[in-house]
C-alpha positions in Angstrom: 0.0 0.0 0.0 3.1 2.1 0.5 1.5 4.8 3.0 4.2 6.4 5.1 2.9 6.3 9.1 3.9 8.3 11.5 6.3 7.4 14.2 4.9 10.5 16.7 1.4 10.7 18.3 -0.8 13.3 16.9 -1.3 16.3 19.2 -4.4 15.4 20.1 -2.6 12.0 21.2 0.1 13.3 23.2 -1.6 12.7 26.6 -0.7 8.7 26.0 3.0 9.4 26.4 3.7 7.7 29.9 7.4 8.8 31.7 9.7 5.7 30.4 11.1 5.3 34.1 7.7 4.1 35.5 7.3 0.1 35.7 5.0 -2.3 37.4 2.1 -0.8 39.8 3.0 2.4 38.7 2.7 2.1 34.9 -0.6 -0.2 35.3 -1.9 2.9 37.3 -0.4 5.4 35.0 -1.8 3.6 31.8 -5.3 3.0 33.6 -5.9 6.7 34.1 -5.0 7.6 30.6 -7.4 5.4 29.1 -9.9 6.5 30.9 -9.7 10.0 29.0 -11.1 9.2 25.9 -13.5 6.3 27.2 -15.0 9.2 28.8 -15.1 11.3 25.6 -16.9 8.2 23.9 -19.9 8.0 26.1 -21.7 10.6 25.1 -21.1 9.3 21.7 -22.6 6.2 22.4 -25.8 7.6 24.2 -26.1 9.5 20.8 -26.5 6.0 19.3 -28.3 4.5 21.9 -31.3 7.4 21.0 -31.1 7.6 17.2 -30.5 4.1 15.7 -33.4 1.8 15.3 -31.4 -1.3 14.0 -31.8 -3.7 17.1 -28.2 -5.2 16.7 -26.6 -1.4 16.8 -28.8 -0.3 19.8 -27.7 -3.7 21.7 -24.0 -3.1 21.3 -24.4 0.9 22.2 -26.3 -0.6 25.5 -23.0 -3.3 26.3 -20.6 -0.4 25.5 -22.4 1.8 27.7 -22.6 -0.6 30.2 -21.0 -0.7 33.8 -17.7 0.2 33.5 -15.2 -2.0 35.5 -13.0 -0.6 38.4 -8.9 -0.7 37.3 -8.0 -4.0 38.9 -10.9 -5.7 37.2 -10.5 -4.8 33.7 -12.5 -6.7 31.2 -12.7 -5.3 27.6 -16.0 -5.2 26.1 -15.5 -8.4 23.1 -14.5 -10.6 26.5 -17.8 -9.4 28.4 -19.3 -10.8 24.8 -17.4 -13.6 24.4 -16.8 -15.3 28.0 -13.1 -14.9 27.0 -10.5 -14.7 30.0 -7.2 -12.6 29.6 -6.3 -9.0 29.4 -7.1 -7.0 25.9 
């Protein structure tokens, strides 16, 4: 396909950097609370889809998205919650 990428985040991707000296507990921690910015910037997103599609099979995965949000030690991404897969993401 020959389509050069880009080896820096974009700006709008610079909060993912994480300091290179943190390890164990403290990158888990680190990583966690970065994540959590954009899954909060989705949500509204989602309830957008929850109210304006009518397709059954879109609504049900907006719902499961939107659905409880699990605490940092028990992360579970949303395709194990559908598939009864164990592991991290």
């Amino acid at each position: 396909m020959n389509i050069p990428l880009p080896n820096q985040p974009a700006p709008q991707q610079q909060f993912v950097t994480t300091p290179p000296s943190e390890s164990g507990r403290q990158f888990d921690n680190t990583s966690a609370d970065i994540m959590r910015v954009p899954q909060g910037q989705i949500f509204p997103v989602i309830a957008e889809i929850r109210t304006a599609f009518r397709n059954t099979p879109v609504r049900q995965l907006a719902e499961l998205a939107n659905g409880p949000r699990p605490s940092r030690e028990h992360s579970v991404c949303p395709a194990q919650r559908v598939t009864g897969t164990s592991g991290r993401c």
